[in-house]
C-alpha positions as CSV (number, residue, x, y, z in Angstrom):
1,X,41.7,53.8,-104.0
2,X,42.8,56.3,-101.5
3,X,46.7,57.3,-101.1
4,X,47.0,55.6,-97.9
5,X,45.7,52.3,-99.3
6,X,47.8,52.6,-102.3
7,X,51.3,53.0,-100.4
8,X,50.2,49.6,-98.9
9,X,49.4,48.3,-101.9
10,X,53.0,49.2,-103.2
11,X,54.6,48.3,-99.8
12,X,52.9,44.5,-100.3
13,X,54.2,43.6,-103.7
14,X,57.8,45.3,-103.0
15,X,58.1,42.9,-99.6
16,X,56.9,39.9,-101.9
17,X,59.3,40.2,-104.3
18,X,61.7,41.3,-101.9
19,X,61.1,37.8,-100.1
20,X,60.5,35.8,-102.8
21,X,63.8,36.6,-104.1
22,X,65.4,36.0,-100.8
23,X,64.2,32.5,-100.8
24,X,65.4,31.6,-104.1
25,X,68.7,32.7,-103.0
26,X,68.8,30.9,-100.2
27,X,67.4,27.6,-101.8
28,X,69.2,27.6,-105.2
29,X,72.3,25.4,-106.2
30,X,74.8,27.5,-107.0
31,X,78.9,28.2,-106.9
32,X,77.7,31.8,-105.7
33,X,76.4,30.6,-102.2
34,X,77.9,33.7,-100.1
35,X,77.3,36.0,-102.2
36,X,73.6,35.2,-102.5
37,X,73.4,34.4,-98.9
38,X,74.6,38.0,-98.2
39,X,72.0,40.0,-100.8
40,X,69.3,37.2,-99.3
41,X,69.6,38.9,-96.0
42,X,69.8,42.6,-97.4
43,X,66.5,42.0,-99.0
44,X,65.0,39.9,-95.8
45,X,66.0,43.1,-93.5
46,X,65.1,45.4,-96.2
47,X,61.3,43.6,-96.4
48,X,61.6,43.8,-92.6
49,X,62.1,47.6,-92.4
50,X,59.5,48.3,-94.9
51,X,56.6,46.4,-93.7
52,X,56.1,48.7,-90.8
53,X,54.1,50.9,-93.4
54,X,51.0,48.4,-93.4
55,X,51.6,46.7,-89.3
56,X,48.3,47.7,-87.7
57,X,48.4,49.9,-84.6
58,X,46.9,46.9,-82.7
59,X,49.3,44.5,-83.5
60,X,52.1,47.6,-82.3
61,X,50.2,47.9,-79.4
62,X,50.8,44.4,-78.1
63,X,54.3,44.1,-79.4
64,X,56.3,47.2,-78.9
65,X,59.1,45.7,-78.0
66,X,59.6,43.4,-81.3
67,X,57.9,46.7,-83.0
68,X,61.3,48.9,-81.3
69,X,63.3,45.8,-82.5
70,X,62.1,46.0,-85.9
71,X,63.5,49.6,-86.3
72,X,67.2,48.6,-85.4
73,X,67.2,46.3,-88.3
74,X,68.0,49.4,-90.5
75,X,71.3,49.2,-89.4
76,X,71.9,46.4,-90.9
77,X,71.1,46.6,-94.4
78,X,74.1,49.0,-95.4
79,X,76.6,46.6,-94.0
80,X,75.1,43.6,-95.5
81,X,75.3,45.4,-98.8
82,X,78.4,46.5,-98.5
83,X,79.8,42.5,-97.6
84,X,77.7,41.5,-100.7
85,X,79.6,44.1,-103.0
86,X,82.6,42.4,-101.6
87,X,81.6,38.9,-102.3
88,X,80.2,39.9,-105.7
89,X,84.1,41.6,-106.6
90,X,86.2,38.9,-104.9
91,X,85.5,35.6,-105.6
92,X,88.3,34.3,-102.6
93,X,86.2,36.7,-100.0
94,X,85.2,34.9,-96.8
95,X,83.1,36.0,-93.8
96,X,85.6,36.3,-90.9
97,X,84.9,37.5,-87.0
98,X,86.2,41.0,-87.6
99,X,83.0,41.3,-90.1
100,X,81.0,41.3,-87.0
101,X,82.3,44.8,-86.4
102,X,79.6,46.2,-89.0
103,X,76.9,45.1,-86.4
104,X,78.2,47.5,-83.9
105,X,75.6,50.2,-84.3
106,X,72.7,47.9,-84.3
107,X,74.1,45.7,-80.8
108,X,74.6,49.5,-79.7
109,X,71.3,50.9,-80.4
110,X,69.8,47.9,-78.7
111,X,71.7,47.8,-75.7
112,X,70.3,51.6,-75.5
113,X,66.8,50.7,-76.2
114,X,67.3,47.8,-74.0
115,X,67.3,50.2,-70.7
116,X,65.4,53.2,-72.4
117,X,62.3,51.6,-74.3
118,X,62.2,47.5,-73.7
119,X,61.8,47.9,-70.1
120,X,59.4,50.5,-70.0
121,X,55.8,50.0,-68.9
122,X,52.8,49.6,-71.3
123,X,52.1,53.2,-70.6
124,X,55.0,54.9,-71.2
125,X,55.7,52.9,-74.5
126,X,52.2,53.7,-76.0
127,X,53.4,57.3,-75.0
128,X,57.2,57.0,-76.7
129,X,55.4,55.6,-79.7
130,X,53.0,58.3,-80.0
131,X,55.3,60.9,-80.1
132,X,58.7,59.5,-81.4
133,X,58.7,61.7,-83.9
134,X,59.5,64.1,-81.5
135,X,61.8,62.0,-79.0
136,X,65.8,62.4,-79.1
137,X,66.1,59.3,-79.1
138,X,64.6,58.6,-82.7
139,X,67.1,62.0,-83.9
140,X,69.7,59.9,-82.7
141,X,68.8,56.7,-84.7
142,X,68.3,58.5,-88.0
143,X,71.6,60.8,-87.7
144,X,73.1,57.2,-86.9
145,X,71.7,56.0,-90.4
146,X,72.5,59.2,-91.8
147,X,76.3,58.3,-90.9
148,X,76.0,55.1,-92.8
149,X,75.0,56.0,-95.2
150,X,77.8,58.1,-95.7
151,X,80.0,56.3,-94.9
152,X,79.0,52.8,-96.6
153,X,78.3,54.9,-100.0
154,X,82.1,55.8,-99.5
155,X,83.3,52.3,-98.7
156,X,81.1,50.8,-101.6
157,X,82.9,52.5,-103.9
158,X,86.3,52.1,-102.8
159,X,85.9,48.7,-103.4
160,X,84.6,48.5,-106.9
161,X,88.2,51.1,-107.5
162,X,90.1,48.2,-106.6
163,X,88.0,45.9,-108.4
164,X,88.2,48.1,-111.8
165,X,92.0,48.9,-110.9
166,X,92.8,45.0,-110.7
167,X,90.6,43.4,-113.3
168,X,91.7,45.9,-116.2
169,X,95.7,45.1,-115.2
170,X,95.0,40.8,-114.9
171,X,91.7,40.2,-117.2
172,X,90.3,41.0,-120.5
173,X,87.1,38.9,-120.9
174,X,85.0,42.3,-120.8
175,X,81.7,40.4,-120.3
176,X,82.9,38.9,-117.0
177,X,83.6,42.3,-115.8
178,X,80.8,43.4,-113.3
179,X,82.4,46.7,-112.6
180,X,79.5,48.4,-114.7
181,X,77.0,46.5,-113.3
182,X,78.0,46.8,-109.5
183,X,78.9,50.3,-110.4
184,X,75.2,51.2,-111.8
185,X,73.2,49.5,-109.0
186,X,75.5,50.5,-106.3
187,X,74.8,54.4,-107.3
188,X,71.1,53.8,-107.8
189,X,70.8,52.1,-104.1
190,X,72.6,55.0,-102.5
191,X,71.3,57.5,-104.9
192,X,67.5,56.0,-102.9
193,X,69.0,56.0,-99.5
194,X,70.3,59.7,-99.9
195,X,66.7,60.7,-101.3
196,X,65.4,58.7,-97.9
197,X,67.3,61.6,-95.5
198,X,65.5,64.5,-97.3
199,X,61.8,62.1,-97.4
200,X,62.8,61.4,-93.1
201,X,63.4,64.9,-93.3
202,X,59.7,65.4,-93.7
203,X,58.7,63.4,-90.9
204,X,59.7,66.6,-88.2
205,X,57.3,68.7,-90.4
206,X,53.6,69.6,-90.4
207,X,53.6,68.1,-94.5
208,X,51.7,65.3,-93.4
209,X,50.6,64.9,-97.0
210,X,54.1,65.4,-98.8
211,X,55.7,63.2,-96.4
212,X,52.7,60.2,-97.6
213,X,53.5,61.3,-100.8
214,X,57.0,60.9,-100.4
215,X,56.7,57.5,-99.2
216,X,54.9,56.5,-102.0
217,X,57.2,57.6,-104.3
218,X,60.2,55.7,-102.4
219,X,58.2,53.0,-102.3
220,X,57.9,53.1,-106.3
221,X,61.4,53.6,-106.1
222,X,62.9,50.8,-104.1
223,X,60.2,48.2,-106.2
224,X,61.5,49.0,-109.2
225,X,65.1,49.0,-108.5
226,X,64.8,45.7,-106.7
227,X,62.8,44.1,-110.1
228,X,65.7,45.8,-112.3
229,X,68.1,43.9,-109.9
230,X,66.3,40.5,-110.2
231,X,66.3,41.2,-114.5
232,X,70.2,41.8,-114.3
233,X,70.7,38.6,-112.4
234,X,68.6,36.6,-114.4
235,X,69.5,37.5,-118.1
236,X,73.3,37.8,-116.8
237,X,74.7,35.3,-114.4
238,X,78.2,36.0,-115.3
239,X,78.0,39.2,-113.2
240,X,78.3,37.1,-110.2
241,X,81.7,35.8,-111.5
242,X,85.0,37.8,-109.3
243,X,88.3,37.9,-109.3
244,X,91.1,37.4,-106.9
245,X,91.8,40.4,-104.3
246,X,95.1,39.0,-103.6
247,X,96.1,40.0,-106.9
248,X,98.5,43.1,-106.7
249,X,98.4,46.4,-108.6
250,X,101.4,47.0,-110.2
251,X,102.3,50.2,-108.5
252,X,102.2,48.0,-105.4
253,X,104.4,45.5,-106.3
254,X,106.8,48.3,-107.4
255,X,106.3,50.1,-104.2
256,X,107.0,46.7,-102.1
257,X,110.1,45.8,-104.1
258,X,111.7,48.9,-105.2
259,X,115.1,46.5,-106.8
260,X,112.8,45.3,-109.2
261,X,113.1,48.0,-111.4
262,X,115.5,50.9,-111.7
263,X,114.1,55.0,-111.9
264,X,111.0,55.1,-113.3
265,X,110.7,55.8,-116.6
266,X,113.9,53.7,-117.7
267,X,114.3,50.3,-119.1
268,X,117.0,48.5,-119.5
269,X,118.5,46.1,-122.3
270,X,116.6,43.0,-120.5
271,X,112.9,44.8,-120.5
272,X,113.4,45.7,-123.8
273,X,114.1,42.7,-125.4
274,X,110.7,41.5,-122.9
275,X,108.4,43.9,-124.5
276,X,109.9,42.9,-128.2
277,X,109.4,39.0,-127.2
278,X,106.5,39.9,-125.7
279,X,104.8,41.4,-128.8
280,X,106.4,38.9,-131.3
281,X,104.5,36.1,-129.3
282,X,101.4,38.4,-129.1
283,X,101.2,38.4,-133.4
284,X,102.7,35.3,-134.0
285,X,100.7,33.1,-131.5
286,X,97.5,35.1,-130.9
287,X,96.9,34.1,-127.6
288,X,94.6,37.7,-127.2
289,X,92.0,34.8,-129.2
290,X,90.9,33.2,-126.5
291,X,87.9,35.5,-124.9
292,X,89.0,34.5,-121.4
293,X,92.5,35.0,-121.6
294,X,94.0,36.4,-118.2
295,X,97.5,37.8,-117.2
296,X,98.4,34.6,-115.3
297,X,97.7,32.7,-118.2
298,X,99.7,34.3,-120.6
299,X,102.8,34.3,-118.2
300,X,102.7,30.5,-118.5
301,X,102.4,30.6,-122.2
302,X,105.4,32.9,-122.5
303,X,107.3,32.0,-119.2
304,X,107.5,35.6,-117.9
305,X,106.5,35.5,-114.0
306,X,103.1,37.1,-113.8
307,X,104.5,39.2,-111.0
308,X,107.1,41.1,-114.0
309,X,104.8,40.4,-116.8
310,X,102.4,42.7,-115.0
311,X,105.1,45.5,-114.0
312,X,106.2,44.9,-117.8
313,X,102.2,45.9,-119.5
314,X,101.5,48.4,-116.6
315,X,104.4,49.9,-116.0
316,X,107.2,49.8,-118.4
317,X,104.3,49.9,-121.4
318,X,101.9,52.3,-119.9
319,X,99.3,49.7,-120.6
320,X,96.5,47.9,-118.5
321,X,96.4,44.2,-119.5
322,X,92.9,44.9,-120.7
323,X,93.6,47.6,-123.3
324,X,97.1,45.9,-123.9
325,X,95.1,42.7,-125.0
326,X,91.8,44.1,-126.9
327,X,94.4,46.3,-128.9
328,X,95.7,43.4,-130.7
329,X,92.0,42.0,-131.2
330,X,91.0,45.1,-132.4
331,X,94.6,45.5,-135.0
332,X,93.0,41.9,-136.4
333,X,89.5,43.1,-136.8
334,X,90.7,46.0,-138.6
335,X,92.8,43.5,-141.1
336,X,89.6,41.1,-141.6
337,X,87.6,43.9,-142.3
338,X,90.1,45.7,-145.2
339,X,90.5,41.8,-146.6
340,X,87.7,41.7,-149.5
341,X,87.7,38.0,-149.1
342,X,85.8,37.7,-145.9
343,X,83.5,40.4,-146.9
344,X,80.7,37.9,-146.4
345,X,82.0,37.9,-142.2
346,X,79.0,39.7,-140.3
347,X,80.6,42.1,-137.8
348,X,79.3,39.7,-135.4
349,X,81.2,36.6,-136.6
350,X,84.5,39.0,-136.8
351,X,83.8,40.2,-132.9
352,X,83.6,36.7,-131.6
353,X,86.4,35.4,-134.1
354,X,88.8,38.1,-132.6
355,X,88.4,37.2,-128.7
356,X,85.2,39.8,-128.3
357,X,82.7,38.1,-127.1
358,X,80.3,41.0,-126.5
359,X,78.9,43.5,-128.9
360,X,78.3,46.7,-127.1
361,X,82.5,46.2,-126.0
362,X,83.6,45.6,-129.3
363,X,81.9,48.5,-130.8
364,X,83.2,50.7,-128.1
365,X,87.1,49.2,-128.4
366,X,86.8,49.6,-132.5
367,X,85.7,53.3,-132.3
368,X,88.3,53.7,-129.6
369,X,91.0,53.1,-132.0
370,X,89.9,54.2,-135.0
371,X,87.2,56.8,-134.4
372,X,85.3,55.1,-136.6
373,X,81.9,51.9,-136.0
374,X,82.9,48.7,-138.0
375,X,81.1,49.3,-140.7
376,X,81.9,52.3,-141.1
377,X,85.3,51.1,-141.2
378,X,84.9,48.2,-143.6
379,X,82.9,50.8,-145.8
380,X,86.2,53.4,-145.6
381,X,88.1,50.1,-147.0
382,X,86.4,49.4,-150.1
């Protein structure tokens, strides 16, 4: 098998699963809909862009206008992406007519192939085609991509800050949290798409070889991210589970309402007898038990407003929620471990028995505050 007929090869199988995925999406019964709506078209329009490596010359021949179509669907994928990152974060997230605003550059780069390519005769688009490596008109397109790249990469991750920013200071189930997650494939798709302006980069060269080569090795690339995508969602469907973007940071809620507290840094008779009720119901009651435990919920519980509950833990403790509550999980792990009566508890049965309901977090919230593994802990204790 030749190079050539090995990049189709690849390019078949990564458009099949790319489409079988899609169809699932699309098809499945689920709570999820939008959000796997949104990635259902970012891997249709990504299946579209990359089957142009195996369409036959004939079949361009007679279609070059749905072939000159075909390229403009690029600029889509990055804002679909983007809107699915969104969906993914913020579970009250709605599609709304200002979203149509990301299509801008594709409706533009139509309307200018519209009058400089569609129309054209047969001739001169066999001719445009022939050489568009060479045309200003294809520079144009991929400096446009270029653009979006940048600037979507940018946006992406703005967005999974505010997610990280307002799940750490209102949640404390850490296997709900899909910052990781989102965080890890959102750097490995642009990490591919910024490695795809230096492989285009080869197409204005006389590396006819390198630049197959290159493609190939995209091609690799893109299948094996989109199969390490499918894995994630299957073996963990609580990644698809957001939070609320109207939630407020506390800084914000301090900046909006000023009155609420006095100079920073001081507290007053009120917040201090807050943060003492506060922590007696935290030791007494042991709400931080419940794995799902949120910062709305324990306001009801202790009948603080969540709105000063939250300036109480983030600002007036120097605490996120998150570390506030897995402190106290971790203080009781600590005591079940040192008790030689429950020395028969697996580390496992003490992680879920403390509100953990994850392994890999628990280990890394234990060695966090005491520099030490669990066992290594419970060993110390003897």
């Amino acid at each position: 098998m030749d190079i050539d007929s090995f990049l189709h090869v690849m390019s078949w199988i990564s458009v099949f699963v790319s489409l079988l995925l899609a169809f699932f999406l699309l098809t499945v019964k689920t709570q999820n809909k939008l959000a796997n709506k949104l990635f259902a078209f970012y891997l249709l329009f990504f299946a579209i862009d990359n089957i142009g490596i195996f369409i036959s010359e004939d079949f361009v021949k007679a279609h070059f206008n749905l072939e000159f179509f075909r390229w403009t669907i690029c600029a889509l994928i990055l804002p679909v992406f983007y809107l699915y990152i969104i969906s993914v974060c913020f579970t009250d997230f709605r599609l709304k007519a200002k979203h149509l605003l990301h299509a801008i550059p594709f409706i533009v780069t139509n309307m200018f192939f519209t009058f400089r390519l569609y129309f054209l005769n047969d001739v001169e688009k066999i001719q445009f085609y022939n050489f568009r490596s060479q045309m200003p008109e294809l520079y144009g397109f991929q400096i446009l991509l270029g653009l979006q790249i940048v600037l979507y990469s940018i946006a992406v991750f703005l967005v999974l800050k505010k997610y990280r920013e307002i799940y750490q200071e209102n949640y404390t189930n850490p296997k709900t949290s899909i910052f990781k997650w989102l965080f890890q494939i959102a750097t490995v798709v642009f990490a591919l798409y910024y490695l795809s302006i230096a492989k285009n980069g080869l197409r204005y060269t006389d590396y006819d070889q390198l630049w197959i080569w290159a493609n190939v090795i995209m091609q690799f690339l893109a299948l094996a991210v989109t199969c390490w995508f499918v894995l994630n969602a299957l073996n963990h469907p609580e990644l698809f589970r957001g939070i609320d973007s109207r939630l407020q940071l506390a800084r914000d809620i301090l900046q909006n309402n000023e009155s609420i507290v006095g100079e920073k840094g001081t507290q007053n008779d009120a917040i201090t007898a807050q943060i003492v009720l506060l922590k007696q119901y935290m030791i007494e009651k042991e709400p931080f038990l419940d794995p799902s435990l949120t910062i709305q919920e324990l306001s009801n519980q202790i009948n603080i407003p969540v709105r000063d509950l939250s300036i109480l833990i983030n600002h007036h403790m120097n605490q996120h929620f998150f570390d506030f509550v897995n402190e106290y999980r971790i203080q009781k792990a600590m005591t079940i471990l040192k008790n030689p009566l429950k020395s028969d508890l697996t580390v496992l049965e003490i992680l879920y028995e403390v509100g953990f309901n994850s392994k890999s977090s628990f280990n890394t919230y234990f060695k966090k505050y005491t520099n030490l593994t669990p066992t290594a802990y419970r060993n110390a204790s003897k």
